[in-house]
N, C-alpha and C positions, 0 to 999 in steps of 0.2 A: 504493500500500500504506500509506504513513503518512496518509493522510488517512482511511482506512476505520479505521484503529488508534486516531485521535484520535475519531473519531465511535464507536468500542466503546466509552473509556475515558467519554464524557456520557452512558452511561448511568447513571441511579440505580437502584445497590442496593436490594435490600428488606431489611428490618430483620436479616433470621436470615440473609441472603446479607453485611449486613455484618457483623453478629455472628462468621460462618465465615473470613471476610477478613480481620476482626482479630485471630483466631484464629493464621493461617498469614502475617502481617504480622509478629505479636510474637515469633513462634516460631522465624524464623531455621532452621529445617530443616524437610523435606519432612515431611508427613503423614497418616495415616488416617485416615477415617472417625469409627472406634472414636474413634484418638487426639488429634481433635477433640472430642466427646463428652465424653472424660473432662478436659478442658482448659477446656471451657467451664463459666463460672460461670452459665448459664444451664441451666436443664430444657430441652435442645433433645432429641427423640430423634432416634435414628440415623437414622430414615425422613427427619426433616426434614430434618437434614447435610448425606441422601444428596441429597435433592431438588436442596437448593442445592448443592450440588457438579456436580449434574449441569446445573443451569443457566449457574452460573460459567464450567463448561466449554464449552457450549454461543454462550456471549458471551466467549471466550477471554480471561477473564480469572485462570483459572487454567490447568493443564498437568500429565497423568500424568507426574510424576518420575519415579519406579519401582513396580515389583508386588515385594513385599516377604512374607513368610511371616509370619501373626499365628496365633500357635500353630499350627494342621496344616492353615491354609487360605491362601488367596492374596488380598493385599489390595491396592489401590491407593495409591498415598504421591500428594498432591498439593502443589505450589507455587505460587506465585505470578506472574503472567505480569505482572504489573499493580501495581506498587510505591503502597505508604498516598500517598506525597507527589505523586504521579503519580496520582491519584485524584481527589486533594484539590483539587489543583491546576488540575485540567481544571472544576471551576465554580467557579472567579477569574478574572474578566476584570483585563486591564493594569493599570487604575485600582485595583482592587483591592488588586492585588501591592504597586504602588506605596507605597498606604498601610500596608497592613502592615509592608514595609522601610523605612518611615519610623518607624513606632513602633516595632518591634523597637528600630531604631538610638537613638531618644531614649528610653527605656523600659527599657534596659540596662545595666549598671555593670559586667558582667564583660570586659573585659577581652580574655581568649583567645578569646570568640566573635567580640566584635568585627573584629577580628583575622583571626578564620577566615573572615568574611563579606566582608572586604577582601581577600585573596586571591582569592577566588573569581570576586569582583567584577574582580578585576585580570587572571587568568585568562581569563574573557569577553572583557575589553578586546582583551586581544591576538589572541585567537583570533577576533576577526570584521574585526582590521583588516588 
């Protein structure tokens, strides 16, 4: 199962499927259609939304939350199955990573990230030993 779940997450988006994604990324709660729509700073119409919701779903990268009442009809709320960093993540190979947590760390002055990123980092340690 986790290796069919890593081979969904290399799929690439199409443009209006990540434009939807970033949509319900930034949004932090479930959504409509509609409520996509009017959220987006793009001319998407609801046909195109629909489209990409129903492919997202389709490559389960999204998930019916709940059926929710939008004035006197029954609409769909959707979320996310498939987290931005967890996306982003899956076209970074090692070396990659690597570099970025190398610049991140010299490219930085605040402080409490650092910090929070040593944690984390400390966290892992113990948990794989």
């Amino acid at each position: 199962m986790l290796e069919l779940y890593w081979v969904i997450i290399m799929i690439q988006l199409t443009k209006k499927e990540r434009s939807v994604m970033d949509i319900l990324w930034d949004s932090h709660i479930e959504m409509s259609a509609s409520e996509i729509r009017e959220t987006s700073n793009e001319e998407l119409s609801i046909y195109t939304i629909q489209q990409a919701l129903r492919h997202l779903l389709e490559i389960r990268f999204i998930e019916v939350y709940d059926i929710a009442f939008n004035n006197k009809s029954l609409t769909r709320k959707y979320k996310p199955l498939v987290s931005q960093a967890e996306y982003v993540d899956s076209f970074i190979n090692n070396d990659t990573r690597l570099q970025l947590a190398s610049n991140f760390v010299n490219n930085t002055d605040d402080l409490e990230e650092l910090e929070k990123l040593q944690k984390l980092i400390e966290k892992k340690l113990r948990a794989l030993k």
